[in-house]
C-alpha positions in Angstrom: 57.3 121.9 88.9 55.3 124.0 87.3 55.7 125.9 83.8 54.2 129.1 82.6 54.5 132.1 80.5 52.8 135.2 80.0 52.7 138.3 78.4 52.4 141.7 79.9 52.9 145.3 79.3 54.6 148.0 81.5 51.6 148.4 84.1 51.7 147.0 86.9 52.8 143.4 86.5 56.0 143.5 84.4 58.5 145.8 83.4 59.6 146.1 79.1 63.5 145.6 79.3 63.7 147.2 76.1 61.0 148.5 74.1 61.3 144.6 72.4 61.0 142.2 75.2 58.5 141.9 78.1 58.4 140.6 81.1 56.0 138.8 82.8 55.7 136.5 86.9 54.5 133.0 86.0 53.6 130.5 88.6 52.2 127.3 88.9 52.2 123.6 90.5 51.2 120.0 90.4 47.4 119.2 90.7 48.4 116.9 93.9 50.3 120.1 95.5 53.5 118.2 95.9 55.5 120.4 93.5 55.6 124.3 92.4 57.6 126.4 90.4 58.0 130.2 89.8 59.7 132.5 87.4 59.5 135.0 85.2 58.5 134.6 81.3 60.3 136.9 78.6 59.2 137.3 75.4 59.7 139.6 72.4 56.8 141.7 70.9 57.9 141.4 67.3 58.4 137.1 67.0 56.1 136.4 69.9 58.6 133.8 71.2 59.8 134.4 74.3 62.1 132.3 77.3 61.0 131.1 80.4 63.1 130.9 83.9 62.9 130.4 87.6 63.1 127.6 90.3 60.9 124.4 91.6 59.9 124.8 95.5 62.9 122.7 95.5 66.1 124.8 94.1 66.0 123.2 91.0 66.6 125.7 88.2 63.7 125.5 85.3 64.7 126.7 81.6 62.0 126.5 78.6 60.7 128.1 75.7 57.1 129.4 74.8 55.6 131.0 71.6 52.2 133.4 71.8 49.3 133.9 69.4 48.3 137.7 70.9 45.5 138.0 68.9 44.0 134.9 69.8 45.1 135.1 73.0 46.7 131.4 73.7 50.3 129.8 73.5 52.2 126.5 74.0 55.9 125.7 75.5 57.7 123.7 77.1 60.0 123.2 80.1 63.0 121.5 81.8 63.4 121.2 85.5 66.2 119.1 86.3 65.3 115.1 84.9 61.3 116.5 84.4 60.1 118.6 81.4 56.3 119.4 79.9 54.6 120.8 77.9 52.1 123.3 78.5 49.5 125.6 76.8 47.6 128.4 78.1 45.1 131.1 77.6 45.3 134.7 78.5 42.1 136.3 80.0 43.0 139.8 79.8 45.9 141.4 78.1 46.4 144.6 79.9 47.3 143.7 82.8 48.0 140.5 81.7 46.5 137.7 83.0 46.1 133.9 82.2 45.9 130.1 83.0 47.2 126.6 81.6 47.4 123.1 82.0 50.4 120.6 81.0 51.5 117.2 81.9 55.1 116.4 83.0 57.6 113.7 82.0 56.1 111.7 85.3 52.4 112.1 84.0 51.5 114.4 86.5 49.1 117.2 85.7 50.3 121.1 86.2 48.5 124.2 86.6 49.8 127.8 85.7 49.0 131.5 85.9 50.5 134.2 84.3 50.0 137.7 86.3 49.7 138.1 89.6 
């Protein structure tokens, strides 16, 4: 499992489902390779929170929340994949499009990587 989030704007990457929320592909997996996960990341422009969705490698559905400091460019969250959850934080290199890594640890100890974009 891996967790992510991201924020992006209408070119390229994502698509705004309302002029409010945006919608961003995150991606990610363990450091050993042995587990990955991929969804998308919503969040609203206004509160900068946003939810996170998608699936492990292995059909298990991931839910999770993340918040974003835009002008710093960072964030934090966490996620739930069946019995494992993490937390997470990240960094966005480039806002338009946007794009952006992190690390977390899960429940297990296991290290996770992440990218936001594509």
């Amino acid at each position: 499992m891996l967790i992510a989030y991201g924020v992006v704007d209408a070119v390229g990457y994502a698509q705004a489902q309302n002029p409010l929320t945006i919608i961003a592909p995150v991606s990610g997996q363990t450091v050993d390779g042995t587990l990955s996960f991929s969804g998308t990341a919503s969040v609203n422009s206004i509160t900068r929170r946003g939810t996170i969705s998608g699936q492990t490698n292995a059909g298990v559905e991931c839910r999770g929340t993340a918040t974003v400091n835009i002008t710093f460019s960072h964030g934090e969250g966490t996620i739930v994949c069946g019995q494992l959850s993490s937390r997470f934080v990240f960094s966005l290199t480039s806002r338009r499009p946007p794009a952006g890594t992190g690390t977390g640890t899960l429940s297990d100890g296991r290290k996770v990587m992440l990218r936001i974009g594509q």
